[in-house]
MARMISE-488733 format. One line per field, with one value per residue (C-alpha): residue number from 0; y, z, x. Coordinates in steps of 0.5 Angstrom, whole numbers, m for minus. Layout:
% MARMISE-488733
pos <- NUM, ...
py <- Y, ...
pz <- Z, ...
px <- X, ...
***
This chain:
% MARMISE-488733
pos <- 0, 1, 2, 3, 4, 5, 6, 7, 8, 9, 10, 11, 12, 13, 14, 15, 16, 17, 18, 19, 20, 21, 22, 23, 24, 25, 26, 27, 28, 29, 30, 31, 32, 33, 34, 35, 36, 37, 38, 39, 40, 41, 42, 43, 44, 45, 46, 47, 48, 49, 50, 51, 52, 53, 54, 55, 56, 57, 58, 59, 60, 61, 62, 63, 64, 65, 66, 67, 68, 69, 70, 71, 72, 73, 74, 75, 76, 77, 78, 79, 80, 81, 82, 83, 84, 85, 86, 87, 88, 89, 90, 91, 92, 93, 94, 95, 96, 97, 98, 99, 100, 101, 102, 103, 104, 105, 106, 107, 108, 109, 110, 111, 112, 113, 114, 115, 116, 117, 118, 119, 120, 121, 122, 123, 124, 125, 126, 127, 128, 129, 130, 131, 132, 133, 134, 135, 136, 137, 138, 139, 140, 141, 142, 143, 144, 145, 146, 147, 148, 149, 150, 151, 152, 153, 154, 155, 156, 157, 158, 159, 160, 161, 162, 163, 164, 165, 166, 167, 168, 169, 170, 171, 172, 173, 174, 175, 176, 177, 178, 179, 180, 181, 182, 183, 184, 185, 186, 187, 188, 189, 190, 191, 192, 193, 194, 195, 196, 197, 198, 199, 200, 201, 202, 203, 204, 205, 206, 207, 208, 209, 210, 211, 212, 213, 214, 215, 216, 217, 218, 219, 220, 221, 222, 223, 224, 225, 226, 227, 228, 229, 230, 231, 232, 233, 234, 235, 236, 237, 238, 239, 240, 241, 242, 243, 244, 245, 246, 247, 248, 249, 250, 251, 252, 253, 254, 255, 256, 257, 258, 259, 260, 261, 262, 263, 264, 265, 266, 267, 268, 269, 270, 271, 272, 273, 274, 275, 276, 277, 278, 279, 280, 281, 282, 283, 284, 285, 286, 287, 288, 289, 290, 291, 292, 293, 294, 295, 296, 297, 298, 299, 300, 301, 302, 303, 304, 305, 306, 307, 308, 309, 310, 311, 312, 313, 314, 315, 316, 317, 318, 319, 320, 321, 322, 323, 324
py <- m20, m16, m21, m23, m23, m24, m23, m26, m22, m27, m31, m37, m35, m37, m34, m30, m30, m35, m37, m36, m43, m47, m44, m46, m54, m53, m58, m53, m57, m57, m52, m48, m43, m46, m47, m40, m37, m35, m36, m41, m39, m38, m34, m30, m29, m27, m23, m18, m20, m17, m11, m9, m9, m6, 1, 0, 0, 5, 9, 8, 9, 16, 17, 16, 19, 26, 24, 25, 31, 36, 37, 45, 46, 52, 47, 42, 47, 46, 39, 39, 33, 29, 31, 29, 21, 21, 22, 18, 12, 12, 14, 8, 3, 4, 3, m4, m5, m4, m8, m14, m14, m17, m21, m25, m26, m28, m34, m35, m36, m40, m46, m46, m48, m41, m36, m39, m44, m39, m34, m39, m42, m40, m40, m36, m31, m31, m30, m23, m21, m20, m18, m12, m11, m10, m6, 0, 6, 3, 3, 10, 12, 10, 12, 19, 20, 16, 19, 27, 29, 28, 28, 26, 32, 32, 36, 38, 39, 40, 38, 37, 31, 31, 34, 32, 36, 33, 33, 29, 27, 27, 27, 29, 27, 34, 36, 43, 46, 51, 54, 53, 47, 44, 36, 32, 34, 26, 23, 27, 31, 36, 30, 28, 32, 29, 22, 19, 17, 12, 10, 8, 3, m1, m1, m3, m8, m11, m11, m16, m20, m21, m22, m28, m31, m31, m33, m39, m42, m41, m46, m51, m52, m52, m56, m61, m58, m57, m51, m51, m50, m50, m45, m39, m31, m28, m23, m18, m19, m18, m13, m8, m9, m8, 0, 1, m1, 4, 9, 14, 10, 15, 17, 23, 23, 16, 10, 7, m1, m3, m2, m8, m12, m13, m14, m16, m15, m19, m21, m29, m29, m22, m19, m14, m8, m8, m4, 1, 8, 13, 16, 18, 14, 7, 0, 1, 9, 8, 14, 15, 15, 23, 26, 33, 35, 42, 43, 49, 50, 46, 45, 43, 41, 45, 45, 52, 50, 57, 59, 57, 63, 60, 54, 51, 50, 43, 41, 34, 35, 30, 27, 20, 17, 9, 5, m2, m7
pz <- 17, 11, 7, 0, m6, m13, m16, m23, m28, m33, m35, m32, m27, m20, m15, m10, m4, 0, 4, m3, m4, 2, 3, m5, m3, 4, 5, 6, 13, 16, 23, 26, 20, 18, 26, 27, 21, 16, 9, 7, 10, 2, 1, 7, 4, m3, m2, 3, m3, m8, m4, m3, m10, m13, m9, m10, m17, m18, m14, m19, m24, m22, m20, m26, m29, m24, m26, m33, m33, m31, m28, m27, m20, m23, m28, m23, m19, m24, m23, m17, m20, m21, m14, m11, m14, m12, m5, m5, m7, m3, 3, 1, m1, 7, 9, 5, 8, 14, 15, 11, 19, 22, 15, 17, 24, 23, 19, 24, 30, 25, 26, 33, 37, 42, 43, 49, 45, 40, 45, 48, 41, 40, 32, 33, 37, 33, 27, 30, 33, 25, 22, 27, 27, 18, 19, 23, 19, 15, 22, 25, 18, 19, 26, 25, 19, 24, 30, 29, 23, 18, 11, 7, 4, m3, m3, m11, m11, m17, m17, m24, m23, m27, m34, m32, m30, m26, m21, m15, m10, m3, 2, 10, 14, 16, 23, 28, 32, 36, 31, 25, 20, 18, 19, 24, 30, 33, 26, 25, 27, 25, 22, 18, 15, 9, 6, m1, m4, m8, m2, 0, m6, m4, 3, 3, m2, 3, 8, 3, 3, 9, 13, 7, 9, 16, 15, 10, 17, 20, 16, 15, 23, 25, 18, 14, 8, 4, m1, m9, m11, m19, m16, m22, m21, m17, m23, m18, m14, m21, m24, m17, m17, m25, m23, m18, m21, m27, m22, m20, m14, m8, m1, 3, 10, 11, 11, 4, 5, 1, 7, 11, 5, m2, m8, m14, m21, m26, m33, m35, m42, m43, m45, m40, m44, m39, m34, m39, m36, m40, m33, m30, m24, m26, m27, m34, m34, m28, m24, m28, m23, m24, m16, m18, m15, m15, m12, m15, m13, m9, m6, 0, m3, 2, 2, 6, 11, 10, 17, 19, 16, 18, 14, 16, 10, 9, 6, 7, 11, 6, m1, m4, m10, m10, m15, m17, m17
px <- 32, 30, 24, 24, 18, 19, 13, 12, 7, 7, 1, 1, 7, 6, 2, 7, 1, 3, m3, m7, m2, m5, m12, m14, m12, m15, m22, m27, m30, m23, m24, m30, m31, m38, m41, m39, m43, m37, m35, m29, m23, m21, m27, m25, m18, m20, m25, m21, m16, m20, m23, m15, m12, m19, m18, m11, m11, m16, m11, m5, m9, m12, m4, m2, m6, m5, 3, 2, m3, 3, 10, 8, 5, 1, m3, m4, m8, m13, m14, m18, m24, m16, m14, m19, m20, m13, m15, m22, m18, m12, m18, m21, m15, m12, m18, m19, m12, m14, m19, m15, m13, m18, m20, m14, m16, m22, m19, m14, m20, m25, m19, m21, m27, m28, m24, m20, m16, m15, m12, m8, m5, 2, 2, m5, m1, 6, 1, m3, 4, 7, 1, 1, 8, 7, 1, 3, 3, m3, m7, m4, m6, m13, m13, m12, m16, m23, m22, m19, m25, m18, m16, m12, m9, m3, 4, 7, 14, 18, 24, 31, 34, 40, 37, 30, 24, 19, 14, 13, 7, 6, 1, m1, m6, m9, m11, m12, m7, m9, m14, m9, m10, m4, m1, m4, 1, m1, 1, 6, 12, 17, 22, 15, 12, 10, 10, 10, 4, 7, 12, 4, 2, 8, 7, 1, 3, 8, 4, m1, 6, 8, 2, 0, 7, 5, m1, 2, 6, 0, m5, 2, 2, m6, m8, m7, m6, 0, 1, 0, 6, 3, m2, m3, m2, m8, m10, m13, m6, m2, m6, m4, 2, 3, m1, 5, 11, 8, 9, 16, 19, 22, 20, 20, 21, 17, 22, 20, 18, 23, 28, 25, 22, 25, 21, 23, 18, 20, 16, 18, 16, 19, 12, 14, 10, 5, 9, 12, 8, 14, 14, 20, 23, 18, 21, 22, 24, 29, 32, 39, 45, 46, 47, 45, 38, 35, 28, 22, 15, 12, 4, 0, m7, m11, m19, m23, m28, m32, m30, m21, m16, m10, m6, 1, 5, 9, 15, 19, 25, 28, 27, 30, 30, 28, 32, 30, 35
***
């Protein structure tokens, strides 16, 4: 069964991390958090909260502002500083998420006295199985990157949709193949060659989400606490997802997060400026209903080593747009 968010953006809304709800009411003594060296579980939580959405932001800032630069592959070869703060923050933005894993873990384990009783609960084990479950393509991601000297890579393609011309970006995890630098053949296949990095943002969003209402049942069976219903917005947690729906939404041979998780962006207060960019395909710009696509120049964002000669080009084997409804 397909999960559902709303997220409020407007000041003083109601906070859409569920955990968040509970943990803020949670007595700081409750569980083993304390006697095993480690911060408060909110602390835990609003850290690794924290540390996500500041390199997630940062990314769709630089995004966006890639977005903007040009629509013309050419002009935006010339953008090499731009290119590769995109790169770093997204680098960095999965490896916060990754690591918000084992943060929630680490909250999880501090309800019980030593490790045993934390692997033979049942709500303990339920909560690992979710969290791992919506991590997956976070953690290949990391994986690949950690363990094959890989990096992120973008892809450029111009496309018309409808009247409209613009530009979409991609990206792929580099490896080597038989000499020849192309996408890493563990993390991807001839039907997956490139993924949205947009597409990303949201998935990583998703996984922030899910793992938060998990983490919600969680708490409710092993504590005493009850959520804060009047809880206020997290402004870090608000201000990524603000940056993301600023963003075009569509996907390329990735299967886009909301297939699995709908999430609705709604401003209460009608105030809802802060998500116009002007890009088209954002939350205030939506896709027009036009079926007419046409595709032009397209670029993989290669870097020389000094020494390999021989680069695989890549092309997505599909392109969809992603509507808001």
């Amino acid at each position: 069964m397909k999960q559902e968010f709303t997220i409020d953006i407007s000041e003083g809304a109601k906070s859409a991390l569920e955990a968040l709800q509970i943990l803020t009411d949670l007595d700081p003594n409750e569980g083993f958090h304390a006697s095993n060296d480690l911060r408060p579980p909110l602390g835990i939580y609003n850290t690794s909260i924290s540390r996500i959405c500041d390199k997630l932001t940062k990314c769709c800032i630089k995004l966006e502002a890639y977005f903007k630069s040009s629509i013309k592959v050419d002009d935006l070869r010339r953008k090499d500083e731009l290119r590769e703060e995109v790169i770093d923050y997204l680098e960095l933005a999965l490896y916060a998420a990754a690591e918000h894993v084992d943060d929630v873990a680490l909250i999880a384990k501090g309800f019980f006295p030593d490790k045993k009783k934390y692997k033979s609960s049942k709500p303990a084990r339920q909560l690992e199985n979710t969290v791992k479950k919506h991590k997956g393509l976070i953690s290949a991601s990391i994986n690949a990157i950690k363990h094959h000297q890989a990096r992120l890579r973008l892809y450029s393609l111009e496309i018309l949709h409808g009247d409209t011309p613009h530009c979409l970006h991609g990206y792929f995890i580099e490896g080597v193949h038989d000499g020849v630098v192309g996408p890493n053949k563990i993390f991807h296949d001839n039907q997956r060659q490139v993924f949205s990095i947009t597409s990303l943002m949201w998935e990583i969003l998703c996984f922030v989400l899910n793992a938060s209402r998990q983490l919600k049942t969680f708490l409710e069976v092993v504590t005493t606490s009850k959520p804060n219903e009047s809880l206020k917005c997290n402004g870090v947690f608000t201000k990524a997802v603000i940056a993301a729906a600023r963003l075009p939404l569509y996907s390329f041979d990735e299967i886009h997060p909301f297939s699995e998780t709908r999430v609705i962006v709604m401003c209460s207060d009608g105030k809802n400026s802060l998500l116009d960019s002007r890009i088209y395909g954002s939350i205030t710009n939506k896709w027009t209903s036009s079926d007419k696509m046409a595709f032009f120049q397209n670029s993989c964002g290669y870097a020389g080593d000094g020494v390999t000669k021989s680069f695989r080009m890549v092309k997505p084997i599909a392109v969809r747009l992603q509507h808001w409804t």
